[in-house]
DOKE-296103 format. One record per residue (C-alpha): residue number from 1; y, z, x. Coordinates in Angstrom, 1 decimal, always signed. Last residue first. Layout:
<NUM,<Y,Z,X>> ...
This chain:
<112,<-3.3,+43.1,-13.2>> <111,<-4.6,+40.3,-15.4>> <110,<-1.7,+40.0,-17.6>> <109,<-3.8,+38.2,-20.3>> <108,<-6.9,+39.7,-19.9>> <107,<-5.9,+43.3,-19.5>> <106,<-3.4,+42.7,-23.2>> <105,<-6.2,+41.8,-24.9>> <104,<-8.0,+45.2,-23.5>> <103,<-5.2,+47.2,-24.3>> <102,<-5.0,+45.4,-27.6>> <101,<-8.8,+46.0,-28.6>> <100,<-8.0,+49.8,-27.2>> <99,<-5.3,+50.6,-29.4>> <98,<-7.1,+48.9,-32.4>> <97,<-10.1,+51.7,-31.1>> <96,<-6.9,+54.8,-31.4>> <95,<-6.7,+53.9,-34.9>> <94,<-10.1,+53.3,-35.8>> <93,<-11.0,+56.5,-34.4>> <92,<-8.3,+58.2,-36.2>> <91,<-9.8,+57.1,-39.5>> <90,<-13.4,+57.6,-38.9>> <89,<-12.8,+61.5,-37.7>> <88,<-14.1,+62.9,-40.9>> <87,<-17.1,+60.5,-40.7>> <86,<-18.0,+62.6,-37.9>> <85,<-21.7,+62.1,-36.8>> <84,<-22.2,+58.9,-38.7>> <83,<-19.2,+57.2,-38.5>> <82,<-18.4,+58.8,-34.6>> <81,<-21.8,+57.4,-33.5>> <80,<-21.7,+54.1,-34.9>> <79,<-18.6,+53.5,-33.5>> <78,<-19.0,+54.8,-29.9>> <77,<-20.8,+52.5,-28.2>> <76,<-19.4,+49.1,-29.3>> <75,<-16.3,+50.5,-28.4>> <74,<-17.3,+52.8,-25.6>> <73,<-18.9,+49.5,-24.3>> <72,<-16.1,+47.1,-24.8>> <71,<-13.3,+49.6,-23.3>> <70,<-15.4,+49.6,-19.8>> <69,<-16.2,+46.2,-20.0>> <68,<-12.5,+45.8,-20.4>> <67,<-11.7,+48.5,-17.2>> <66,<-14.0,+46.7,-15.5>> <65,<-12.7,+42.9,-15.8>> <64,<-9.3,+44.2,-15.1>> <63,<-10.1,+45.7,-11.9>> <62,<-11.9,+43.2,-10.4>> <61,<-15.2,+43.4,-8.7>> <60,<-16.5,+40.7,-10.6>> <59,<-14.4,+38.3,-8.6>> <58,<-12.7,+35.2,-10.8>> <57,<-14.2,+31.9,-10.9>> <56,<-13.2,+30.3,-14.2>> <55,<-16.9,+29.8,-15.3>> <54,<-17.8,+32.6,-13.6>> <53,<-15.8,+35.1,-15.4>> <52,<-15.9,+32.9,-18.5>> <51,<-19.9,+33.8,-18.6>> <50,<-19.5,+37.2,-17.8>> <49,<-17.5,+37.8,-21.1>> <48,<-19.4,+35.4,-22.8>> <47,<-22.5,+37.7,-22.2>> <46,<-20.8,+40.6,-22.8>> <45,<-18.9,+39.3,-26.3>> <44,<-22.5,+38.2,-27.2>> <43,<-23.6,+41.2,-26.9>> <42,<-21.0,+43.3,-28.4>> <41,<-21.8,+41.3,-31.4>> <40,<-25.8,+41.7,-32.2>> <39,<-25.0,+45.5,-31.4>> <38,<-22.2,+45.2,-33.8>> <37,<-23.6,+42.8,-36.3>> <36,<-26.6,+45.3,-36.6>> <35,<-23.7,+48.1,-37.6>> <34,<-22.6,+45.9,-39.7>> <33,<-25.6,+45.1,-41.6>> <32,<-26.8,+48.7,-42.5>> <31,<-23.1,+49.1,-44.1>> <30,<-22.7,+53.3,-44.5>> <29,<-20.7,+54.1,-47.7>> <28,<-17.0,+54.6,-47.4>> <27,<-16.0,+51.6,-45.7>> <26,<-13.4,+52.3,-43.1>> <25,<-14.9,+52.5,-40.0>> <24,<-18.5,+50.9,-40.1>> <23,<-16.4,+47.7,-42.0>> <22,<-13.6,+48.1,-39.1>> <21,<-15.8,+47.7,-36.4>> <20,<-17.6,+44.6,-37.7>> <19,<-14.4,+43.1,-38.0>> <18,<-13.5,+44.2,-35.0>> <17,<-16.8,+43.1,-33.2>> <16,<-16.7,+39.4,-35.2>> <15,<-12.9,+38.7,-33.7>> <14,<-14.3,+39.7,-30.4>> <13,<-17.4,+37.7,-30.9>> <12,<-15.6,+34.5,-32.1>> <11,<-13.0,+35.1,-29.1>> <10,<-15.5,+35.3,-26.5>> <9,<-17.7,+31.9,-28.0>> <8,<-14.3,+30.2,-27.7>> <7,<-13.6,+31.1,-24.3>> <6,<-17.1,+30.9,-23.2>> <5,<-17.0,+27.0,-24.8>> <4,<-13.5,+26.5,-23.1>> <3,<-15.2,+27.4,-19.5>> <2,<-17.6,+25.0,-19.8>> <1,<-21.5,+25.5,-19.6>> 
């Protein structure tokens, strides 16, 4: 497959995992749904992920493309646990993961 149809499938997933993210966060009763669109989510973002790194023939060994895996999975890993274990704690984690989407935006368009 094409790079452009990674690109768009990445950016339909990402926009999906925040959205996603932001329902688990800030809704006040627990959404069953969301949390499956997460999981179902951060999968796709993965495998689209890897997919444009081939596509566009970059290294897998690079920095950048760790460090986003790395902010992807404590994303997607983290949410459900910190709404459920410390919903007191949902605000500032929803903070601090928008600081971590742009981090990670910002990681694939410098490409350090």
């Amino acid at each position: 497959m094409s790079a452009p149809f990674f690109l768009i499938l990445h950016l339909i997933s990402m926009a999906g995992l925040v959205s996603s993210m932001t329902i688990i966060l800030l809704f006040p009763y627990p959404q069953k749904w969301a949390s499956m669109a997460l999981g179902m989510l951060s999968i796709s973002l993965f495998v689209s992920g890897i997919g444009m790194v081939h596509a566009n023939g970059y290294s897998m060994g690079a920095s950048w493309i760790s460090a986003k895996m790395m902010i992807w999975l404590i994303l997607a890993g983290l949410t459900p646990v910190v709404a459920k274990r410390f919903p007191t704690q949902k605000k500032r984690f929803f903070v601090a993961s928008l600081l971590l989407v742009c981090l990670a935006i910002g990681l694939a368009v410098v490409k350090p």
